[in-house]
Each structure stands twice: as C-alpha cells, then as structure tokens.
C-alpha positions in Angstrom: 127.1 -67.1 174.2 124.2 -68.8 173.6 120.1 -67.6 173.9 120.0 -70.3 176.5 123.5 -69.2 178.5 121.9 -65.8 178.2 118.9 -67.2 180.2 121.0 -68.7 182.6 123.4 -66.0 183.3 120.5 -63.9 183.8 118.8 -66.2 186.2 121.7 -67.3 188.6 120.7 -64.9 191.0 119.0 -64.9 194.0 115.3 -64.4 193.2 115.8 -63.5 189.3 113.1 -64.4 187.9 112.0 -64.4 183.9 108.6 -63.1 182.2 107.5 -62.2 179.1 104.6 -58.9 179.9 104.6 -57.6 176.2 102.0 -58.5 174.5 102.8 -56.7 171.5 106.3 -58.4 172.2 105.6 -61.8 173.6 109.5 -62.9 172.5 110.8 -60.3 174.7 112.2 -61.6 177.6 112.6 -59.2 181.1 114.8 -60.1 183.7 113.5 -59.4 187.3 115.0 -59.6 190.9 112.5 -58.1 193.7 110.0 -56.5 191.0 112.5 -54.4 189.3 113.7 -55.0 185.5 117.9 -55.7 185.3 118.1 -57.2 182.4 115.8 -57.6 178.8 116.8 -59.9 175.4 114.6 -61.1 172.5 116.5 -64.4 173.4 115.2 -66.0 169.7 114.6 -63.1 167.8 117.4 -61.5 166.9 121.0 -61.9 165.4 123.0 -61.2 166.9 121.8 -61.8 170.2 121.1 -58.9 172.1 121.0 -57.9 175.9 120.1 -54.5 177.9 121.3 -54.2 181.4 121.3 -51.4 183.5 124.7 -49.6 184.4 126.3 -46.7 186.3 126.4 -43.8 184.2 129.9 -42.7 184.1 130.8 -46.3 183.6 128.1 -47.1 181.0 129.9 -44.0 178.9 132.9 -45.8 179.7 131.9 -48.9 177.9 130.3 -47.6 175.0 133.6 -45.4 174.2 135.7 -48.5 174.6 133.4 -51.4 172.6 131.5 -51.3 169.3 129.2 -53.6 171.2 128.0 -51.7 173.4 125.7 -48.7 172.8 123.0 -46.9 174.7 120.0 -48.6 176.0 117.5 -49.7 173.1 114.4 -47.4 174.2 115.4 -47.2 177.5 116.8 -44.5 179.1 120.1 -43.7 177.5 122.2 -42.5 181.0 121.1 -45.9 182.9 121.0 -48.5 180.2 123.5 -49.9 177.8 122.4 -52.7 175.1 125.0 -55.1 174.7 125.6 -56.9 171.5 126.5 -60.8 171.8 129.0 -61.2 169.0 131.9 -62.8 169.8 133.7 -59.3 170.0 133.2 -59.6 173.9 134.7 -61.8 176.4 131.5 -64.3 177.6 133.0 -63.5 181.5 132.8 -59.8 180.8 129.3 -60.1 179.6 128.2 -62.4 182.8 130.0 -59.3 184.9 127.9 -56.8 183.5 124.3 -58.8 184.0 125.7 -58.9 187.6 126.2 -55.5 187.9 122.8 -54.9 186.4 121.4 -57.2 189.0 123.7 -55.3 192.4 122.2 -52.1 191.2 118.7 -53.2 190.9 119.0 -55.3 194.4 120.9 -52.3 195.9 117.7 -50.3 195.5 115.5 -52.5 196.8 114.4 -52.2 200.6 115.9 -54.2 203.2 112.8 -56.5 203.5 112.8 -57.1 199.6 116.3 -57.9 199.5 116.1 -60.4 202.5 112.7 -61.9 200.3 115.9 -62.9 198.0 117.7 -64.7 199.2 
C-alpha cells in the first residue's frame, strides 16, 4: 500500500475528511469523520509507512498478539489505539478493514444529528 492508497482508504467514507493541525508536525496527517480523529499517518515521512486507527480493546490485544505489525497506539492511548505498520507483512484488504473499523467506532459515537451530517 501506497501513501496515496493510504489517503484514499482513509477518505472513502462518508464525511472523512483530511487535515494537517500540527504545527510542530505539519506532515502528520489526521483522519476525521464528524470532528473526531479515526485515523493518523505521516503519509511521506516515514518507512515504512505507518497508520494509527482506533480499535476495540479486547480485539486491538488480539491483533497485536497475532502480527508483528501491529503494536500499541504511537502516543496515543495504548487500550484504544493500535499503530499499524504497512510492510507487506499484512494483507492490503485487512488493512482497509481495520481503517473502517476505526471509522464505525468513531461514527458510532457521534450523535444522531452528526451522523445524519454524513452522509
């Protein structure tokens, strides 16, 4: 997977929407749907490419026991987030599933208006 697929997995959502608020990190890209952070990558700053999405807890253990690639959130909180490392040593599909898991649990918290603003 590519820097650009990256973006464009992470923006195939309804309302997702890409900024850059760092100043201190202006190549850091956050991922947005309603407000609420799902997703961050330095999309051309690192190698491998990396990506931090949000997960269920039990699960996110779950994934980290099972794949080298995946480890707990980079300074983020550690039960919520997993950063994902795009090496190869993944299938693409099950990257893509995990930024749209990221993206259901940010939506699902979201009120009723916000989530009808989505779509």
């Amino acid at each position: 997977m590519t820097p650009d697929e990256l973006r464009a997995a992470c923006l195939a959502f309804p309302g997702a929407r890409e900024e850059q608020p760092f100043s201190r990190a202006p190549d850091l890209s956050v991922f947005k749907a309603g407000g609420k952070v799902y997703a961050l990558s330095r999309l051309g700053a690192s190698e491998p490419l990396r990506v931090s999405l949000k997960c269920e807890p039990d699960i996110a253990v779950g994934l980290r026991a099972a794949h080298a690639a995946i480890t707990p959130g980079y300074h983020l909180n550690k039960r919520h987030w997993n950063t994902v490392v795009i090496d190869g040593s993944l299938p693409e599909q099950m990257v893509v599933d995990m930024i749209e898991d990221s993206y259901d649990l940010v939506v699902a918290t979201l009120s009723k208006r916000r989530r009808a603003e989505l779509r």
